[in-house]
Structure formats: structure tokens, C-alpha cells
KEMILO-773181 format. One record per residue (C-alpha): residue number from 1; residue in three letters; x, z, y negated. Coordinates in Angstrom, 1 decimal, padded with zeros to 4 digits, always signed. Each point is the difference from the previous one (the first is absolute). Layout:
# KEMILO-773181
<pt NUM,'ALA',<X,Z,Y>>
...
# end
This chain:
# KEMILO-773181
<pt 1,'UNK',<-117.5,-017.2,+022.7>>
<pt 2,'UNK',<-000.1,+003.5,-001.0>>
<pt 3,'UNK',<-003.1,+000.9,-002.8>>
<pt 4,'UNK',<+001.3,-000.3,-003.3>>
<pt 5,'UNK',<-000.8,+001.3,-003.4>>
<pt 6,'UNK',<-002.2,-002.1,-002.1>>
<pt 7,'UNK',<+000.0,-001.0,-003.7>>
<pt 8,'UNK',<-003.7,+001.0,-000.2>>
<pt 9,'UNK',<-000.7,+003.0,-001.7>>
<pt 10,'UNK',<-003.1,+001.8,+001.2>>
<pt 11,'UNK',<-001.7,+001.3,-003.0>>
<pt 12,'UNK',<-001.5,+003.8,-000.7>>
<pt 13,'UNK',<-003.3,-001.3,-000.9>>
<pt 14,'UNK',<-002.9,-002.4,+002.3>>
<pt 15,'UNK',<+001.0,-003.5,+000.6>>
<pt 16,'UNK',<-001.0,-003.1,+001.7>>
<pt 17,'UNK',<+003.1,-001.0,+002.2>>
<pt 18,'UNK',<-000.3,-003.7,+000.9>>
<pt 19,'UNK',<+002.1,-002.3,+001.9>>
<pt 20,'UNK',<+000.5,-002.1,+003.4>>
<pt 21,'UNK',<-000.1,+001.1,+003.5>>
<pt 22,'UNK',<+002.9,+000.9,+001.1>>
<pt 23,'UNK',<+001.7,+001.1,-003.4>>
<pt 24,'UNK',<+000.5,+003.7,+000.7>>
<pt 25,'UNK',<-003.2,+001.5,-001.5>>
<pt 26,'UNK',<-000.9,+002.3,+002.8>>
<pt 27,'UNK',<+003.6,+001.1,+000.4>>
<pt 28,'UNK',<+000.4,+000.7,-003.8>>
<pt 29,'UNK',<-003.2,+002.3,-000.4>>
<pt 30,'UNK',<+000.9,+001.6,+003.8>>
<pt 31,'UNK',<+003.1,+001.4,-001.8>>
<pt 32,'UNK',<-002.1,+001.8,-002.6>>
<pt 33,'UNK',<+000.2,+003.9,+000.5>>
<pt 34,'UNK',<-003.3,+002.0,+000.8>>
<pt 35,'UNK',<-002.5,-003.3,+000.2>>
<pt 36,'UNK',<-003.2,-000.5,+001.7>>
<pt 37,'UNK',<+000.0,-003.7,+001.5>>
<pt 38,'UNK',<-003.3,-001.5,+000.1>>
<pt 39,'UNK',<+000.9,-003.2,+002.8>>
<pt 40,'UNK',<-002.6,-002.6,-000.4>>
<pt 41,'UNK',<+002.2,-002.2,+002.5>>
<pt 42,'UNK',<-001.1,+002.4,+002.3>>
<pt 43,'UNK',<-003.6,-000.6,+002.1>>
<pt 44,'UNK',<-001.0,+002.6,-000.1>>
<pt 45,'UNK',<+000.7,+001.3,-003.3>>
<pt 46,'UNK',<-001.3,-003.3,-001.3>>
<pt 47,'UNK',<-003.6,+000.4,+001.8>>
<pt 48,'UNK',<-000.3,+003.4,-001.3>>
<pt 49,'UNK',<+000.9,-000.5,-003.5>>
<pt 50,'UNK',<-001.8,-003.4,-000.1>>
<pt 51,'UNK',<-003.7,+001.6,+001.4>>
<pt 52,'UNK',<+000.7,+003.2,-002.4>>
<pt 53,'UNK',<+002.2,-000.7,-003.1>>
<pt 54,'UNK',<-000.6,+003.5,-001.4>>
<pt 55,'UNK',<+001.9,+001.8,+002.9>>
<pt 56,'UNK',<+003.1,-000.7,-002.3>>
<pt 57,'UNK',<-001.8,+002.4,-002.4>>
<pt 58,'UNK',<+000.1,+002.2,+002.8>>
<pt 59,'UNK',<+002.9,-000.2,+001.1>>
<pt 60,'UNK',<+001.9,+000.5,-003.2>>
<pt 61,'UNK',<-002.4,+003.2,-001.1>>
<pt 62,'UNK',<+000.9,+001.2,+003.4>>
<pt 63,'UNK',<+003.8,-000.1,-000.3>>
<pt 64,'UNK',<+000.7,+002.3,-003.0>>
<pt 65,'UNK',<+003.6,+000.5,+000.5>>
<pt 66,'UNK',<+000.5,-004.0,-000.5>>
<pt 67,'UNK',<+000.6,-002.1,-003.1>>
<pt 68,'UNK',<+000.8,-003.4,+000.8>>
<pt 69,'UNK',<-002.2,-002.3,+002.0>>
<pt 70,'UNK',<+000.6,-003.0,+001.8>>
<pt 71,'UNK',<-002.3,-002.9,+000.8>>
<pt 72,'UNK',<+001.6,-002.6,+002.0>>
<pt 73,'UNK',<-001.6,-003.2,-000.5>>
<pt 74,'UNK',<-002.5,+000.5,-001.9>>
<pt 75,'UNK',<-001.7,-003.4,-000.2>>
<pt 76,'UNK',<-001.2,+000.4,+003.5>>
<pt 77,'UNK',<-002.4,+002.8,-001.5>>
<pt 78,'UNK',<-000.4,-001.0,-003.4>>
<pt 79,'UNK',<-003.1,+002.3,-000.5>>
<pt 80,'UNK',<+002.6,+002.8,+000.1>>
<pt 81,'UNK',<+000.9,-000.4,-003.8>>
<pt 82,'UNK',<-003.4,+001.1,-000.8>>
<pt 83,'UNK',<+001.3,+003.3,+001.0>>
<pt 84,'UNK',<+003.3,+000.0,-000.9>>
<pt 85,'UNK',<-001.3,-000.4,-003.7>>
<pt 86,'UNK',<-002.2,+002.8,+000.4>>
<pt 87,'UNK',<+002.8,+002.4,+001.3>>
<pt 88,'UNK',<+002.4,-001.8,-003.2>>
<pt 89,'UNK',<-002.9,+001.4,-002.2>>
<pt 90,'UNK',<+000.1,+003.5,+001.3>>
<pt 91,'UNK',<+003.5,+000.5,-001.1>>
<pt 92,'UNK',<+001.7,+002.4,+002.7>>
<pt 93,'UNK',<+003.2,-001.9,-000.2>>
<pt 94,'UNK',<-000.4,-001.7,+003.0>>
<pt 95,'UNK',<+002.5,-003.6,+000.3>>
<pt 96,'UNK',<-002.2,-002.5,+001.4>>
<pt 97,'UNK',<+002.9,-003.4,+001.5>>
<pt 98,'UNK',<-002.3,-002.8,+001.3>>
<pt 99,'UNK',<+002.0,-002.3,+001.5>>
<pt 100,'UNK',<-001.7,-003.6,+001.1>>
<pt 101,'UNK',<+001.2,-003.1,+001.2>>
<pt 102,'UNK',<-002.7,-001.7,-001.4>>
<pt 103,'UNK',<-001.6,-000.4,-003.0>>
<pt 104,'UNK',<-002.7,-002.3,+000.5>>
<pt 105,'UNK',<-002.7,+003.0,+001.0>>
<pt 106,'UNK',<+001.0,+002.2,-002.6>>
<pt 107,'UNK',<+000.3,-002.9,-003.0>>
<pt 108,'UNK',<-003.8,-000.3,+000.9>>
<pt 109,'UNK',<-001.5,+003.8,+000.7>>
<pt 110,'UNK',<+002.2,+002.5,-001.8>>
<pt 111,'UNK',<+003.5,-000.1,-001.6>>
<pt 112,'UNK',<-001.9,-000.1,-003.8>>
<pt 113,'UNK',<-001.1,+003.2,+001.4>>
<pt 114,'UNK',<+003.0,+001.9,-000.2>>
<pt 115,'UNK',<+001.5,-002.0,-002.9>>
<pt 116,'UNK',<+002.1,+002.2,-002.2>>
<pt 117,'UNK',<-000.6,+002.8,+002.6>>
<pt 118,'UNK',<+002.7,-001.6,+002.7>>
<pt 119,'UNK',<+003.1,-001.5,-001.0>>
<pt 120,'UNK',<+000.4,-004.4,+001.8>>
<pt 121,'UNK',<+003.5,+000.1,+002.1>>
<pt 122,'UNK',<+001.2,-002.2,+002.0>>
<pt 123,'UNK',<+002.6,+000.2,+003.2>>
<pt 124,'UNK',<+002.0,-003.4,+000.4>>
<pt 125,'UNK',<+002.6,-000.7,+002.9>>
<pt 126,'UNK',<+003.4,+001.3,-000.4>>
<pt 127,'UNK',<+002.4,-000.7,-002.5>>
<pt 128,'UNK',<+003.3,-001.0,+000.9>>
<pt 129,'UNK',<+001.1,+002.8,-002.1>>
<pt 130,'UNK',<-001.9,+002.7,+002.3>>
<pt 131,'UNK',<+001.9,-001.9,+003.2>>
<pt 132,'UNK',<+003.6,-001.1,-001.3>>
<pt 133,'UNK',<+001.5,+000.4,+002.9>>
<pt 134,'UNK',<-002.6,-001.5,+002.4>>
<pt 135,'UNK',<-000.5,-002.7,-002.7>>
<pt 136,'UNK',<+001.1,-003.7,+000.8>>
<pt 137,'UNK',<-001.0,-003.0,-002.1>>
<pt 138,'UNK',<-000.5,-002.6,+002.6>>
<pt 139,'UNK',<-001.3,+002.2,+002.4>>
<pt 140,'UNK',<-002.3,+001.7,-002.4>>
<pt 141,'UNK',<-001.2,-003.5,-001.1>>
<pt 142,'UNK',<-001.4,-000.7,+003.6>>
<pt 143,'UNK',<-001.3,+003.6,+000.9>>
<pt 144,'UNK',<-000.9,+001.1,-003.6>>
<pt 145,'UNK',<+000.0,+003.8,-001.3>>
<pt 146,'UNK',<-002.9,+001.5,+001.9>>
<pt 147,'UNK',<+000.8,+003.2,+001.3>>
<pt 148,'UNK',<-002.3,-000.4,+003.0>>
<pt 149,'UNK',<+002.1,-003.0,+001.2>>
<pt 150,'UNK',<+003.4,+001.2,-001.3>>
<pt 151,'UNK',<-000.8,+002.9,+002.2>>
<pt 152,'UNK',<-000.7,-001.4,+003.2>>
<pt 153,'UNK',<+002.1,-000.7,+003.0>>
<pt 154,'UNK',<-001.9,-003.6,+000.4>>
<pt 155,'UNK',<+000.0,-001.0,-004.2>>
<pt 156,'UNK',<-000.7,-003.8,+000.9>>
<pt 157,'UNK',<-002.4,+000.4,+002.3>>
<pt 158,'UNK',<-002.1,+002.8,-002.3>>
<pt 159,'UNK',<+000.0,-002.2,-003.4>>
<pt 160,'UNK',<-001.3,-002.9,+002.5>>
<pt 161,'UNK',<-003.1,+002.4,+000.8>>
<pt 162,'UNK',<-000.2,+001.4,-003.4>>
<pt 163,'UNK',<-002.8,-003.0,-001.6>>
<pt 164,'UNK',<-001.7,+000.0,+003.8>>
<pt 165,'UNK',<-000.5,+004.2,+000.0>>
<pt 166,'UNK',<-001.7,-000.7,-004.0>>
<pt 167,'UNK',<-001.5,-003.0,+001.0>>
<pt 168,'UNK',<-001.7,+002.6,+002.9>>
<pt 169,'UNK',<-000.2,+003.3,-001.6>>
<pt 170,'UNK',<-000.9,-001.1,-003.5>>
<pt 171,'UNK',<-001.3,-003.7,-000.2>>
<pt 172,'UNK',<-002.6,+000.2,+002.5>>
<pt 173,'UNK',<-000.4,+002.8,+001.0>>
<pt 174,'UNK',<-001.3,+000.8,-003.3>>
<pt 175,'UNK',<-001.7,-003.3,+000.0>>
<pt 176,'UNK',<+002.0,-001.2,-003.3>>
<pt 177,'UNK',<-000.1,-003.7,+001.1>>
<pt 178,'UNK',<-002.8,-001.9,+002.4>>
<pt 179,'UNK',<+002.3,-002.3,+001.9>>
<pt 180,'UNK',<+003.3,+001.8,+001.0>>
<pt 181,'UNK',<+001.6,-003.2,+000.9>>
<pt 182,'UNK',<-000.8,-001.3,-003.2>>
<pt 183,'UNK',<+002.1,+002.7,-001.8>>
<pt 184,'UNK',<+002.9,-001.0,+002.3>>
<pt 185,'UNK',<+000.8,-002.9,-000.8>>
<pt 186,'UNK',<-000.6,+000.8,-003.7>>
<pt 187,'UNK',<+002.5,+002.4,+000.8>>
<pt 188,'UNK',<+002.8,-002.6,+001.1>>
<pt 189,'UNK',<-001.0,-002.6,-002.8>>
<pt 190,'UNK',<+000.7,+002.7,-003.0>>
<pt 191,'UNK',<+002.9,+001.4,+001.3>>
<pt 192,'UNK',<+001.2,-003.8,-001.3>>
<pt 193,'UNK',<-001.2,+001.0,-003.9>>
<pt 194,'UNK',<+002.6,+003.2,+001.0>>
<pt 195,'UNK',<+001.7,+000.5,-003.7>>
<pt 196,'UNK',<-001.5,-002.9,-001.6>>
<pt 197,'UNK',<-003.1,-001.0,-001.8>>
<pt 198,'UNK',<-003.2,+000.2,+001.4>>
<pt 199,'UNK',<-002.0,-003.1,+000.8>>
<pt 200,'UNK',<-003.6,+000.4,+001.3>>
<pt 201,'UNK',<-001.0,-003.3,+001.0>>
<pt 202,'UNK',<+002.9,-000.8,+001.3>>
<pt 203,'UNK',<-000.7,+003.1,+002.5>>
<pt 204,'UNK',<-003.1,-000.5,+000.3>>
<pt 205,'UNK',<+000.4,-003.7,+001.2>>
<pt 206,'UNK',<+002.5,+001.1,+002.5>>
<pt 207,'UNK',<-002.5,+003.0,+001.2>>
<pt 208,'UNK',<-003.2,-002.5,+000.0>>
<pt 209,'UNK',<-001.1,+002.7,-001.8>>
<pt 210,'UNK',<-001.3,+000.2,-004.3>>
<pt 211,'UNK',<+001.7,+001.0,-002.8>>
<pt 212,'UNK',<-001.8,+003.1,-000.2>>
<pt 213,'UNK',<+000.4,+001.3,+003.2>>
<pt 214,'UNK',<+003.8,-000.2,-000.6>>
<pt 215,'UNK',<-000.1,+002.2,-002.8>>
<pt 216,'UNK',<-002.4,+002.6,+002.0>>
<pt 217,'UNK',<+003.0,-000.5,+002.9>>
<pt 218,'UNK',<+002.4,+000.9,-002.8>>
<pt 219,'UNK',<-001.5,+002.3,-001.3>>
<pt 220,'UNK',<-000.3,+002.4,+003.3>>
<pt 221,'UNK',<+003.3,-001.2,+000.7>>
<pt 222,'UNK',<+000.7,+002.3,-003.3>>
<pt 223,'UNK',<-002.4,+003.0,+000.4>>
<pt 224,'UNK',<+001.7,-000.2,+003.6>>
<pt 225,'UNK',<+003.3,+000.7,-002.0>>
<pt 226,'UNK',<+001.4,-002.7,+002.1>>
<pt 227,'UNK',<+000.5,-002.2,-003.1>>
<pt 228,'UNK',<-000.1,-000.1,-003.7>>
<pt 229,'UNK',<+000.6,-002.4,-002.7>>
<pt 230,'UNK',<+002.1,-000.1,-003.4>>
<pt 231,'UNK',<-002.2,-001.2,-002.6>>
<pt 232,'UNK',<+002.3,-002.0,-002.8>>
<pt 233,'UNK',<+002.0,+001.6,-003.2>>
<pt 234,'UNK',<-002.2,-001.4,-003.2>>
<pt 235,'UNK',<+001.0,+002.7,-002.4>>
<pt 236,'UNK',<+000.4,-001.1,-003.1>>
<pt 237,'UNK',<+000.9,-003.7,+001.2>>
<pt 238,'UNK',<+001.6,-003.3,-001.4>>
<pt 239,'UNK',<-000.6,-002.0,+002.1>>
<pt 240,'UNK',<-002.9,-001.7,+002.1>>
<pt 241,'UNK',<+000.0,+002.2,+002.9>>
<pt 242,'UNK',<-001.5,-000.5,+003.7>>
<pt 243,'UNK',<-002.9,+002.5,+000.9>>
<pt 244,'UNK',<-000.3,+000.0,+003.6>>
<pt 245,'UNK',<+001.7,+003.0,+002.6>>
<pt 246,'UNK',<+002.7,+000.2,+002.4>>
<pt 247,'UNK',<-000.8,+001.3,+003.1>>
<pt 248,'UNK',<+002.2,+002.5,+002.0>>
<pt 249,'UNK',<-000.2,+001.8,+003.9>>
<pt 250,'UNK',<+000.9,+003.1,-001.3>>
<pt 251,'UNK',<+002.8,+000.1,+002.5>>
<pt 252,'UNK',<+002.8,-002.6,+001.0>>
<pt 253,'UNK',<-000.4,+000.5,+003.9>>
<pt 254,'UNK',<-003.6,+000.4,-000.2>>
<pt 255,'UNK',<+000.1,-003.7,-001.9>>
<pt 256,'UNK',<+002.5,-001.3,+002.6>>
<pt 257,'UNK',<-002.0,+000.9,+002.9>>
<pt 258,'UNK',<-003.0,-001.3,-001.2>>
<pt 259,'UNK',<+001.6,-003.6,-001.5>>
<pt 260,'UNK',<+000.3,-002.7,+003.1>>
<pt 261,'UNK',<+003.1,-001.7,+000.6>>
<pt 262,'UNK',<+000.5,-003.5,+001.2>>
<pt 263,'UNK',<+002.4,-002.7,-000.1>>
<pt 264,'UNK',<-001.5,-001.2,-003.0>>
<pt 265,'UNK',<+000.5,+003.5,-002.0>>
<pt 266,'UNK',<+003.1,+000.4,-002.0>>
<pt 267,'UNK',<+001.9,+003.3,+001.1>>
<pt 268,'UNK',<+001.8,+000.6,-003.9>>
<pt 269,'UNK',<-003.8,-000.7,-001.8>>
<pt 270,'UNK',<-001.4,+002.9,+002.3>>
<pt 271,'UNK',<+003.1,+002.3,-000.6>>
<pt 272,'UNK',<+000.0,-000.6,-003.1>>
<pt 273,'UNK',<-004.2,+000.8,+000.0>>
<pt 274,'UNK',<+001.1,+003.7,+001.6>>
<pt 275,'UNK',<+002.7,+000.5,-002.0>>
<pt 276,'UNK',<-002.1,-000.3,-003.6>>
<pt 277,'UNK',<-002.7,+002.2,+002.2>>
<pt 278,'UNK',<+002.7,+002.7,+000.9>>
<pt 279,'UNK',<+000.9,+000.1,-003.5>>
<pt 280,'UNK',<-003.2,+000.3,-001.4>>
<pt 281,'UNK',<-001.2,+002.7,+002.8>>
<pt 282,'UNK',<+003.1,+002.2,-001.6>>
<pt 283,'UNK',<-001.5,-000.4,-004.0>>
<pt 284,'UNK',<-003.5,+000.6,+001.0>>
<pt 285,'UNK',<+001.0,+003.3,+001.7>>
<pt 286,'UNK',<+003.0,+001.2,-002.8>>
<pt 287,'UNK',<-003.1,-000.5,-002.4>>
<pt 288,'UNK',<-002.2,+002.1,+001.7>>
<pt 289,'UNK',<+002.7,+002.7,+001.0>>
<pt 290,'UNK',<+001.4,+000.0,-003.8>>
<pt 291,'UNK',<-001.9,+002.7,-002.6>>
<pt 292,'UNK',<-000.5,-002.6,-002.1>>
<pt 293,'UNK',<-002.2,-002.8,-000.3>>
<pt 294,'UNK',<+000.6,-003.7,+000.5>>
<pt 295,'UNK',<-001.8,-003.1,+001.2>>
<pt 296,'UNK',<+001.8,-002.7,+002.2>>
<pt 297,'UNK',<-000.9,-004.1,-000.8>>
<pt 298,'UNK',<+001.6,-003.1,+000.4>>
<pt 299,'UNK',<+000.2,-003.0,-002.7>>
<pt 300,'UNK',<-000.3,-003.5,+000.2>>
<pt 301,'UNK',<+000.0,-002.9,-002.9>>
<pt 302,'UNK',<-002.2,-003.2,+000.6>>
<pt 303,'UNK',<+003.4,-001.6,-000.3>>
<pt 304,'UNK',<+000.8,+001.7,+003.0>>
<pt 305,'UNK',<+002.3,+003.0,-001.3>>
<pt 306,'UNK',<-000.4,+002.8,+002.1>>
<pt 307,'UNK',<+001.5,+003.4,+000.4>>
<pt 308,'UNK',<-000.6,+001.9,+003.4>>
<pt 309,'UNK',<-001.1,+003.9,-001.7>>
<pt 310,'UNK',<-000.6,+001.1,-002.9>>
<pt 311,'UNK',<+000.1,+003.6,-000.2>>
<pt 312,'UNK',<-002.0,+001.4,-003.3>>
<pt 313,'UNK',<-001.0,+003.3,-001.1>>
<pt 314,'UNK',<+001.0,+003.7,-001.4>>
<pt 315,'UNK',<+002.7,-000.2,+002.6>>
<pt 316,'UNK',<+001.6,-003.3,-001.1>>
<pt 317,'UNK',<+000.1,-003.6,-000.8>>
<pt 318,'UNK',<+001.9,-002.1,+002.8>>
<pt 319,'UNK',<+000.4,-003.4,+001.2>>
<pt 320,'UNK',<+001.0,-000.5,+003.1>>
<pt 321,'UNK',<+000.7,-003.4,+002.3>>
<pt 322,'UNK',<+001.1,-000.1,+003.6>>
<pt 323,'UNK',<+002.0,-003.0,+001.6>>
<pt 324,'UNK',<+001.3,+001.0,+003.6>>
<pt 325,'UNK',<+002.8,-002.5,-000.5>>
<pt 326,'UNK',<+003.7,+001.4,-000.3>>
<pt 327,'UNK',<+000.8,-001.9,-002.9>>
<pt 328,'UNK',<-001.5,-000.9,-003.8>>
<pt 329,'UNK',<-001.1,-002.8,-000.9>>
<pt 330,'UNK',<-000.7,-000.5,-004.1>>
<pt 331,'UNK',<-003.8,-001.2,+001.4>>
<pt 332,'UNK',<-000.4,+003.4,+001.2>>
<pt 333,'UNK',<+000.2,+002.0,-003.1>>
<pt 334,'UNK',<-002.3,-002.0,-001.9>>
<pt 335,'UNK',<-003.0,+001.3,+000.3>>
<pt 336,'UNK',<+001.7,+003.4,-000.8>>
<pt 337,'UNK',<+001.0,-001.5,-003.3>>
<pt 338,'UNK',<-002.6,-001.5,-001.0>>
<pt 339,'UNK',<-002.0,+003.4,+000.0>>
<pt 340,'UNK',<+002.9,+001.8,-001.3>>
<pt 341,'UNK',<-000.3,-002.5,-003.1>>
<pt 342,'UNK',<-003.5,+001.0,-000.2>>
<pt 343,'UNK',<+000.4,+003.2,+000.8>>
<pt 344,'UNK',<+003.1,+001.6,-001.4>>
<pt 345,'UNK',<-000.6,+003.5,+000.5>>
<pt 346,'UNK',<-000.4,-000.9,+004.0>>
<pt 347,'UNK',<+003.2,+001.0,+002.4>>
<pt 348,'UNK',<+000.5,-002.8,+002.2>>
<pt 349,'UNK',<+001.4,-000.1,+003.4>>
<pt 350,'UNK',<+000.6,-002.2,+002.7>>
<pt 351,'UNK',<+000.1,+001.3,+004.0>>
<pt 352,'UNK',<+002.1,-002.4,+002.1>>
<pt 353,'UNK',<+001.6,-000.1,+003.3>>
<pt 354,'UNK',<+003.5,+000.3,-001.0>>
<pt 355,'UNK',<+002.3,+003.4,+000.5>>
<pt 356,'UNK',<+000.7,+000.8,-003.7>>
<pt 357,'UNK',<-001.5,+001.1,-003.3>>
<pt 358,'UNK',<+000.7,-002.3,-003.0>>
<pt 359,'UNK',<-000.8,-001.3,-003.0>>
<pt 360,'UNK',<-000.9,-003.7,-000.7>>
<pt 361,'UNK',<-001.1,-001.3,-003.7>>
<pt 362,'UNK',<-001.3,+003.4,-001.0>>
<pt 363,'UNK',<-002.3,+000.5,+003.2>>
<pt 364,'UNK',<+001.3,+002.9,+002.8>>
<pt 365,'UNK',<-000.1,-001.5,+003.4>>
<pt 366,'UNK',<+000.3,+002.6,+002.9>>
<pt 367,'UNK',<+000.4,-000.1,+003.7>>
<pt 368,'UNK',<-003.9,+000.4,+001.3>>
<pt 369,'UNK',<+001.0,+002.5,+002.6>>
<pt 370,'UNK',<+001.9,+002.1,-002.8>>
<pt 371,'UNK',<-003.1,-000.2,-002.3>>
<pt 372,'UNK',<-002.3,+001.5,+002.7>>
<pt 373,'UNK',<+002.1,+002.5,+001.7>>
<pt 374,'UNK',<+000.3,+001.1,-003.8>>
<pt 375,'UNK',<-003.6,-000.1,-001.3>>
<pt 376,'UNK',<-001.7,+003.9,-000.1>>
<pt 377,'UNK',<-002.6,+001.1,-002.0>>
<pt 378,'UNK',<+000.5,+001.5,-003.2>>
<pt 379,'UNK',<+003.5,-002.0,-000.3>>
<pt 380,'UNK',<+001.2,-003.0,-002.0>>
<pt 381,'UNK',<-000.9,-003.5,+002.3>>
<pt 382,'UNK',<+003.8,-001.0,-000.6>>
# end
């Protein structure tokens, strides 16, 4: 596939630019004209600027002619944002892009630091959008978005190795977890909570493991950027609401490769798993591309009402279900309505797997491959 153009827009001042392996962050800020690259993927580069942080002080006084400084990876050296705030402070108009595939160092040693002072971005996979004529809905749902697989001559066999080069490079090589194997299987038992509510004890009593040991999993599942979760919609409510998360792989292939499948598995419930996942990987990333600000949730009654996303914020107030059936059933616009009669000021829509945009009692109901070959930044969701 031939490099594309990204929605991300790279910003004139310092920013943090987070995201997965394999999303395109290297490529992105290797396009910037007149850079300096600081590589700490690199051994050497890595050694030097880990034993002397303040050679980056040295390196940008050094290189007059140069505004716009790149750190790749920075959680590998987090001591490094010591001096990037110092240079921030000296105000020569130098643009500082730390980009990090990790959060889990810098949560802990120095991203308060530079609060205010750096702007929080975040890189997702592609968007159907950036790829409409490479995209394909069922073969996207098996391979997913990410440009480092979508790219490759061997995409199957590289999202296979994608977990086991974090499991190496990040899990323990940086010692995040004592017992490897442990993590694993944790792995392959979550990857069943994919889009749905999260249960700890029923993980942990499939792991062996406690409860709160699954939630420290989780949670460097997330500052890994390999997951994240949808906390519920309670704004102003009406009804008795449930307060626990859904859980997401931030990508539909990466989910699929990691979720076994046996004779006892049923196909449709895992489709219908990576499509809600492909669907929610394009909001999270039309949020975070659009100039204005929004939030992404999910809702769910004690009743058992639920609507997939909720969408809140400056730039709008949507609901949104998915169904991958072809047809509509009066079950599957319920939920919808119900938060419609709660919420009237919400737009409602439901994403299904049929071939033509209509409208059924009040609610819009579009094609899920037309929604997301359509959804950009900074433009109506419908």
C-alpha cells in the first residue's frame, strides 16, 4: 500500500504524540521538514541519552538553524522531560513532538511536568476514510486498521506477532509483570470481555489469579494503548443506571488474533465483538482528529437497556447502535428510543449491515461501511 495522508494534524506548538506500535508515528513526524530525530529505538542512541540525559540540551543549543525537535519514544528515557521543560522555559521557539508508545513511565516520572507546556495527541489506526479504496468491511474486521499490518506483504502473519513483539519488547523486557506466562493467558481470557462489561472475578477465577491483579493487568493493558474502556453515560439520568466499564482491544484484528477459537465459539458473537470494536476504534479517533471536544461512553439501564456509544461534548450529542444484521428488527431500535425519550436533544442512529440508508420510526439507519468510509474530522457523523 502506498503511504497515505493522515487525518492527524501535527500542531505548531510541543506535543506529546501517543499511540500503538505500528500506527504510523515514526512515519508521520519523519515527514516533518527540517527536524532533528532523536531515535531512542536505536541502541545506541538509547545508551547515550539514558547514561547523559542532558546531551539533548546539547544537542538542541548546538543546532541553531533547527526549530522542531523530535523524540521518538520517549518513555524509554523518561528523565528526558526534565530537559525538555527546561529548553520549553527558555522560549527560543523550539517545537518539542514526544512521541511514546507507552504511558506507563511517563504517568509516573514526568508528564505533570510539562502540563500546559505540551499539548496530549494521540495517533490511532487508519480510518477507513484515509483508505477508501483499500478499505473492506470483512476483511478489515479480521486484519483491523493498523497501518503496520495493512502495509505489509504478510498482514496475517504480522498481527499474529504483534501481542508476542509487546509481550517481548514492552512487558518484560521492562519487567511490567513477574510471570510472563501469567499475563498470557490473561491475555486470551479478556479478549472474551472484548466490548462488554468487565468482570474481575470472573477473570480472575479463570487466571487463578485475584481481583486485583486483573485490574493492575488492565490497567497496563491501557497505558500500553492496547486497550481502553468506555465508562457509562450518567448525565443527568432517569433511570437506575449500571456503573461498571466495557472493555475494548483498541483494534478489531488485534482483538481477533488474540481471541481463541474452538468449536465451542460462536463465529457471529465474535464478528459481531469486532465489528462494535471497528466502529468504536473510528469515534475514538474522529474525536481526537476533530477541533472540537467530545468524550465517547456507552449506556446501560439495570433493566438491561443499552445503547452501544454515546458520543457527548462541544462537538455533539449522538447515539449510536450497531447490529451487523442486514435487516431491522423493532428490538433493535429500542434502546435507541428509550434514550432518545430521555434525551431529546440526542441524534440517534443505528449502523447495520444492510446496503441502504433509511429511515425507521424517526431513527436514521445507515449502511456501517457507508458511515465509516464517510466519518472525517471536523464533519457531521451522518
Amino acid at each position: 500500500m502506498e503511504i497515505v495522508p493522515r487525518f492527524f494534524h501535527v500542531s505548531e506548538r510541543s506535543f506529546f504524540l501517543f499511540g500503538p506500535r505500528g500506527t504510523g508515528k515514526s512515519l508521520l513526524v519523519n515527514k516533518i521538514n527540517n527536524v532533528t530525530i532523536v531515535d531512542l529505538l536505536d541502541p545506541a542512541s538509547y545508551r547515550q541519552y539514558r547514561a547523559y540525559p542532558e546531551r539533548l540540551l546539547d544537542l538542541v543549543l548546538a543546532d541553531p538553524m533547527t526549530k522542531t525537535f523530535v523524540i521518538d519514544e520517549v518513555q524509554k528515557v523518561p528523565e528526558l522531560l526534565s530537559v525538555v521543560h527546561q529548553l520549553i522555559e527558555m522560549k527560543k521557539g523550539w517545537r518539542f513532538i514526544l512521541t511514546g508508545s507507552s504511558a506507563r513511565k511517563l504517568k509516573r516520572t514526568g508528564v505533570d511536568l510539562l502540563a500546559g507546556r505540551a499539548q496530549l495527541k494521540h495517533l490511532h489506526p487508519f480510518m477507513a476514510a484515509e483508505i477508501p479504496k483499500q478499505f473492506h468491511l470483512e476483511k478489515n474486521l479480521k486484519l483491523g486498521m493498523l497501518p503496520l499490518v495493512l502495509n505489509s506483504i504478510d498482514p496475517v502473519n504480522d498481527l499474529k506477532t504483534y501481542i508476542a513483539l509487546y509481550m517481548q519488547e514492552e512487558v518484560q523486557m521492562e519487567g511490567l509483570v513477574r510471570k510472563v506466562d501469567q499475563f498470557s493467558q490473561f491475555l486470551e481470557v479478556i479478549s472474551f470481555s472484548q466490548a462488554s462489561i468487565i468482570n474481575y472475578t470472573n477473570i480472575a477465577r479463570e487466571c487463578h489469579i485475584s481481583s486485583n491483579t486483573v485490574e493492575n493487568y488492565v490497567q497496563i493493558l491501557e497505558d500500553l494503548l492496547l486497550s481502553f474502556k468506555l465508562t457509562i453515560f450518567t448525565k443527568k439520568a432517569k433511570r437506575i443506571l449500571t456503573h461498571h466499564p466495557k472493555f475494548y482491544f483498541f483494534d478489531a484484528g488485534v482483538f481477533q488474533s488474540i481471541r481463541p477459537m474452538g468449536p465451542l465459539d460462536n463465529p457471529e458473537e465474535i464478528a459481531g465483538h469486532a465489528l462494535e470494536t471497528l466502529v468504536a476504534q473510528h469515534l475514538r479517533a474522529w474525536i481526537d482528529y476533530s477541533d472540537k471536544e467530545g468524550t465517547l461512553y456507552f449506556w446501560r439501564t439495570k433493566s438491561g437497556l443499552e445503547v452501544d456509544f454515546i458520543i457527548y461534548g462541544e462537538i455533539g450529542f449522538f447515539a449510536i447502535e450497531v447490529k451487523k444484521s442486514a435487516s431491522i428488527k423493532p428490538a433493535d431500535l429500542r434502546g435507541l428510543q428509550e434514550f432518545k425519550n430521555d434525551y431529546p436533544t440526542c441524534t440517534t442512529l443505528l449502523l447495520y449491515g444492510g446496503k441502504e440508508k433509511i429511515l425507521k420510526q424517526n431513527i436514521l439507519c445507515i449502511p456501517i461501511s457507508d458511515f465509516l468510509l464517510h466519518l472525517k474530522p471536523n464533519q457531521p457523523i451522518s
